[in-house]
N, C-alpha and C positions, 0 to 999 in steps of 0.2 A: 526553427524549421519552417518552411514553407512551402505549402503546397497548393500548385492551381487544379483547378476544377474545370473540364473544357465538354463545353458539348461535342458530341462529334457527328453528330447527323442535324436536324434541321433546329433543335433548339428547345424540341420539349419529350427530350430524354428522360426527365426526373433526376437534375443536377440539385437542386434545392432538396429535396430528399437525402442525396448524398452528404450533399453539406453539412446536412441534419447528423446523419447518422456518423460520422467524424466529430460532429461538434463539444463531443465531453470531453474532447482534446485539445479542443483549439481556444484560444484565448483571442484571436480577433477575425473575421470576417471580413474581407474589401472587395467590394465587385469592382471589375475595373473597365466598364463600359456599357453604352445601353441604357434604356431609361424605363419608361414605366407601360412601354410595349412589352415588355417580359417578365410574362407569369409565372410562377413559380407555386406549388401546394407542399406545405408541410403537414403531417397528422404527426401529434405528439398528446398525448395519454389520453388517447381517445378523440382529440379534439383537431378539425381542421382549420386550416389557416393559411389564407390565399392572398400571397402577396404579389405587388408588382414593381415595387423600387427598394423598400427595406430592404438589407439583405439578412437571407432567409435564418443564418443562426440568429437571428434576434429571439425565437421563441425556447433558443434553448440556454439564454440572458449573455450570448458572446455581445461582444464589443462592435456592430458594423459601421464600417466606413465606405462613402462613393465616393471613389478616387474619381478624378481629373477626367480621367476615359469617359464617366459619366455624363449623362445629359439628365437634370434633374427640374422635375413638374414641382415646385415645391405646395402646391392644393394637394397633391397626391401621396406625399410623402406627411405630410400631418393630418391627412386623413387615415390613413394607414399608421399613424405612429397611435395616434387618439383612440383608434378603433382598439389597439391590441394594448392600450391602457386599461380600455373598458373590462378587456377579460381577462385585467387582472395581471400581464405584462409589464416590465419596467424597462422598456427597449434603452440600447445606449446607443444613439446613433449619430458618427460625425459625417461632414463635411467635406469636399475638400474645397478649399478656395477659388480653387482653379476649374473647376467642374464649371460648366457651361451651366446655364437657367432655360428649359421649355417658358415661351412666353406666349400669353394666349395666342399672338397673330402669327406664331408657327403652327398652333394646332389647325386657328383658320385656314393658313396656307396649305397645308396637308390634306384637309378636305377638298379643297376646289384643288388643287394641283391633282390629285387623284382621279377626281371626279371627271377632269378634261380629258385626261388621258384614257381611262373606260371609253369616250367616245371612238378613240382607234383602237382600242383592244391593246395599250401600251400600260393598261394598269398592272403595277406590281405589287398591289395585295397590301398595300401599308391598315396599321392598327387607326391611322388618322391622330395619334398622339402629338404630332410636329418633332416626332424625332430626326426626320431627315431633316426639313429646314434649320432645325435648331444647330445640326452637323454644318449644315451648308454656311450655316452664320458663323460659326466656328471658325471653319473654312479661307470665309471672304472677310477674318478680322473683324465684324461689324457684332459681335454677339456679345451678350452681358453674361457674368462670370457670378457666383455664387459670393463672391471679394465685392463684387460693384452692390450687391444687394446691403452691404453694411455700412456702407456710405452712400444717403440719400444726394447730396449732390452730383456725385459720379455715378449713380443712378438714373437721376433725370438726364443727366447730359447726354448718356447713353441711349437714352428711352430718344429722345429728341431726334439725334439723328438717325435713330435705325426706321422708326413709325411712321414718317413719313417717308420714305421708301419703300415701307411694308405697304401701307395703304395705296399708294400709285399701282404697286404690283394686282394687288388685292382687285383693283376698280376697273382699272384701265387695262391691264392684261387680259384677266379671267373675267371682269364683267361681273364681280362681286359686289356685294351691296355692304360696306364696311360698317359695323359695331363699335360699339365698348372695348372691343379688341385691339382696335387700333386707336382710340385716345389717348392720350400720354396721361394726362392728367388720372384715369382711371385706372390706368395700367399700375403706372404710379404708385399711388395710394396701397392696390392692392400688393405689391411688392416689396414696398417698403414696410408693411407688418408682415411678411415674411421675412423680413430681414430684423427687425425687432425681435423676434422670438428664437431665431439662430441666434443669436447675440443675447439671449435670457437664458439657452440653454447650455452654452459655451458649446455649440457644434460645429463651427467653423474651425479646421486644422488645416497646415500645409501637410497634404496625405503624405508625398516623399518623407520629409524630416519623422513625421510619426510614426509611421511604420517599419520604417528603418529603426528607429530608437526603441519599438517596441519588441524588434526582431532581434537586433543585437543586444536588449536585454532577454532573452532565454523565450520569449513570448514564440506559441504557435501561429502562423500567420496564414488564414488560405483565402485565394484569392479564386474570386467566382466570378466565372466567363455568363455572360449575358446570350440568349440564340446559339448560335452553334456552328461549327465549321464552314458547311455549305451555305451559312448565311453571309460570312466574312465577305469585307468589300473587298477585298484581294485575290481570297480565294477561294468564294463562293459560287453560286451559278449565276454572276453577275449576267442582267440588270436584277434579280431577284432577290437581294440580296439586301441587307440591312447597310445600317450607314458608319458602320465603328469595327472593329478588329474584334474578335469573340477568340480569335485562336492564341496558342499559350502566348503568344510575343506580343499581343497585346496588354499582358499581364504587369510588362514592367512599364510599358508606356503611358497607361492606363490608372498607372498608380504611384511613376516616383522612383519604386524601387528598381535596383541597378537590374541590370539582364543579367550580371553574374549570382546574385541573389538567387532570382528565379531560376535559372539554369542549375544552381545548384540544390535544388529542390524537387519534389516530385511533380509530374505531369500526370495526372488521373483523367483519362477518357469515361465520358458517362454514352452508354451505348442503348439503345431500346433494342429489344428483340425481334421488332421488327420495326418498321419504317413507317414513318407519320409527318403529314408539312400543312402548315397552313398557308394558302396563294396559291400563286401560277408558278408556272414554269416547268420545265423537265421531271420526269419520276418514273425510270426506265421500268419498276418494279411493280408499278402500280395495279393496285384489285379495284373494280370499280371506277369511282368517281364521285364527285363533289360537283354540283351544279356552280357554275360561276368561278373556278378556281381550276378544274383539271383543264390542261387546253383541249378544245376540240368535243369536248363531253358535251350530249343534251340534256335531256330533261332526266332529275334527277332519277334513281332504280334503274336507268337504261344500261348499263355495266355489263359486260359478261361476265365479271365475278364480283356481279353486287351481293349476292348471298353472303360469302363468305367477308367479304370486304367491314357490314355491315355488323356482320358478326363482330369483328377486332374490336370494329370502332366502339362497340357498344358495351364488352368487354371489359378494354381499357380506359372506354371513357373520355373516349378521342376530342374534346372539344375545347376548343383554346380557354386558357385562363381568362386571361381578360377580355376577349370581344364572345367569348363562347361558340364562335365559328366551328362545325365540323372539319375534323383532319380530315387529310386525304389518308389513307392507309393503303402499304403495300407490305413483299414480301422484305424482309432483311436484304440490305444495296451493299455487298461487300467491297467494290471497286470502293464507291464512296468511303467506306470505312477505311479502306489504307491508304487512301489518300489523305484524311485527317489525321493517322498516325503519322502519317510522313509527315506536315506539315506541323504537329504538336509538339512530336518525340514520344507521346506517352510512356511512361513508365511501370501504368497497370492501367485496366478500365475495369469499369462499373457495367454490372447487368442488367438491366431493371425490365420491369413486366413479363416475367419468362412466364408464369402464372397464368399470362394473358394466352397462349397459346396452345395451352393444358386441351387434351380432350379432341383435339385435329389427326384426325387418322396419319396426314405426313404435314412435313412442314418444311417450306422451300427456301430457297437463299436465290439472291442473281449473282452470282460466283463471280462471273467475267460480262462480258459485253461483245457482240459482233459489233462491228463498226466495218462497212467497204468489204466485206467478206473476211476480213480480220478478228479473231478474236484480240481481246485489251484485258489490261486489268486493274485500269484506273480509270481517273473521272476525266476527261478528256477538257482541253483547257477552256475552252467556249462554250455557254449555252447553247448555241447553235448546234454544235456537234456533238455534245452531250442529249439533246433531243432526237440524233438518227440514231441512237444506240438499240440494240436489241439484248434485252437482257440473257445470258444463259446460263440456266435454273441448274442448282443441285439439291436434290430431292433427299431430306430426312424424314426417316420413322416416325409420328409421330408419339408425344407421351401423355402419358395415363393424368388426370388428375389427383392433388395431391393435396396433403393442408399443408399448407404454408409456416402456420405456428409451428409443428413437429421439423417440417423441414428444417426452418430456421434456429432451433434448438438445438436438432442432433448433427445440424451440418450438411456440405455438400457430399456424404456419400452415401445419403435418404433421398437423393433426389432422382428421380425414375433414370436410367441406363442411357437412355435414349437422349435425354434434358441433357446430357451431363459429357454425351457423343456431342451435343449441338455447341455447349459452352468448348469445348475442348479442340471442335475444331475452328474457332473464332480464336482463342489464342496463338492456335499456330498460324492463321491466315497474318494477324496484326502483328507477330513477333513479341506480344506482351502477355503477362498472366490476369487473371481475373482476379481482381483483387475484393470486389464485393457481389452478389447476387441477391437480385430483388426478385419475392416471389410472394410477393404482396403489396398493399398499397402504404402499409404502416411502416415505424422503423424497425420494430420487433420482428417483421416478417422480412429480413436480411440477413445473408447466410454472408458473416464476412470470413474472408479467408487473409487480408494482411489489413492492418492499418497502416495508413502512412507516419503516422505520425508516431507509433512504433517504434521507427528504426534508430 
């Protein structure tokens, strides 16, 4: 059985939760895209665990692998493996061979490429990880593969012709003052005992053949989408957009397995209850504002719904995993929402933070969109024209607070009348049922209503 896991709004839905709370089922974990820009918090018996490349069922001892779709920091990934040794952890974590390598002189590039572009207000909000350059090298054939890190002479050969390149870029373009980042000799060195230690822990796999083999032997298999719909380079709110496929069809590309595999498995949309993005770009919905990320916003508090905006964020807790940036926070974007069901198939979605909204006298949705005196009821295909939209709002009752332990105990029909009007009209907007709800930050505080892995 297999089932993908797909963001459907900007990427910090609380899929790594979900993950979690499926994982006494699942026998392997493979994300299949994305790198170590994407944070992820697990809480498992009390204890948290904020990962950004592991994938996230390591702490409940599944099997994860980074498929191919991946872009891997491998400093990051054994810093992260070492740490959740420390407390006690015995992660199993492979490879794929074919997964691209972050090399320092993408993170350098990622920095000053960003940096130039803030000078025209053409920044698009990157983590500075070098995951797009790492894509671009991908791309333009010149990038070293997780396979070249186990052979030190296809190694240097690699390092050889890509560094100086990199460094011309680095000097002479941007006007950057080049490092240890771009020496080969140094690069080197440190790469190749990253390749030593893949090779002491047998973590290198061809992802296709393994997963396939562990699928077609009776194994549960789910694959975890990295960011989230609206970040997809396809069909996100490009240029805001990440550098890999996050939606469900990046699932098979990203890992190997056939599309008929995936296709004949389930599609789980992970939803937030309301609306959260870190960067620039479009956010028809939006409460407040974020100094340096909303367009057009000034000094930070200046919002007409910074009260309430400030509220969510502080609430839920709105601040990126790994750079800890404040969200932006708005209401629930239902155009956006069916546009990632179209685009995914979903088969059920996930609810998480309904908890967060407890206690709001109403609680609003942006239903449709005016566009031209038209109303719409999708995400309209260009950023461009995705930023004249004007949201138009449907107003719910708001609900009582509630404990989340009891909720999640006695089920979804403890949960206040109103909470349960809001999930119910989300299913029929997306044509899918709700297959989990979060109404806590833990696993125990989730009201599931199907498993997939179940049927």
């Amino acid at each position: 059985m297999i089932t993908t896991i797909v963001g459907a709004q900007w990427g910090d839905e609380g899929k790594g939760g979900v993950v979690d709370l499926f994982g006494g089922d699942v026998d392997v974990v493979a994300r299949y895209q994305g790198g170590d820009n994407a944070g992820h918090t697990v809480v498992e018996g009390g204890e948290e665990y904020k990962l950004s490349l592991v994938p996230s069922g390591a702490v409940r001892g599944m099997t994860g692998v980074l498929g191919n779709g991946c872009v891997i920091n491998p400093g990051t990934l054994f810093d992260e493996i070492d740490a959740l040794e420390e407390r006690g952890l015995e992660p199993d974590v492979r490879l794929a061979k074919r997964a691209h390598v972050i090399m320092p002189y993408h993170r350098a590039l990622d920095g000053i490429e960003e940096d130039v572009k803030s000078e025209d207000d053409k920044e698009v909000g990157t983590t500075g990880r070098g995951i797009g350059p790492t894509y671009e090298d991908k791309a333009g054939r010149r990038g070293v593969r997780v396979a070249d890190l186990l052979d030190p002479e296809l190694l240097r050969e690699r390092l050889e012709y890509a560094i100086p390149q990199k460094r011309a870029l680095y000097e002479d373009v941007y006007g950057g003052d080049a490092g240890d980042e771009f020496d080969v000799d140094a690069v080197f060195e440190e790469y190749r005992e990253y390749g030593e230690r893949i090779v002491e822990n047998d973590m290198a796999v061809d992802a296709g053949d393994y997963l396939t083999e562990r699928a077609e032997a009776g194994a549960n298999v789910m694959l975890e989408g990295a960011q989230g719909t609206s970040l997809d380079i396809d069909h996100g709110n490009y240029p805001y957009v990440t550098s890999s496929t996050p939606t469900a069809g990046g699932g098979a590309v990203g890992t190997g397995l056939s599309p008929g595999l995936v296709g004949d498995g389930e599609v789980v949309g992970i939803v937030k209850a309301y609306l959260s993005r870190v960067g620039s770009g479009p956010m028809p919905t939006e409460l407040g504002g974020v100094e340096g990320d909303t367009p057009g916003y000034g000094e930070q508090g200046s919002g007409t719904n910074e009260e309430l905006a400030t509220y969510i964020r502080e609430e839920g807790g709105e601040y990126g995993t790994v750079t800890g940036r404040p969200r932006r926070v708005g209401w629930l974007d239902v155009p956006m929402l069916r546009h990632a069901a179209r685009v995914n198939g979903f088969t059920g979605f996930a609810l998480n933070h309904l908890d967060v909204l407890a206690g709001l006298d109403e609680v609003k949705v942006g239903h449709a969109y005016e566009l031209d005196g038209e109303t719409t009821h999708t995400v309209p295909a260009t950023t461009e024209r995705w930023a004249d939209c004007e949201p138009v709002f449907k107003t719910f009752d708001g609900w009582e607070e509630f404990d989340s332990g009891l909720v999640a105990v006695e089920g979804y029909d403890a949960l206040p009348l109103e909470a349960r009007q809001y999930v119910e009209y989300l299913e029929g907007e997306l044509d899918a049922p709700v297959y989990a709800l979060g109404v806590g930050p833990a696993r125990e505080e989730t009201v599931v209503r199907y498993n997939p892995f179940d049927a």
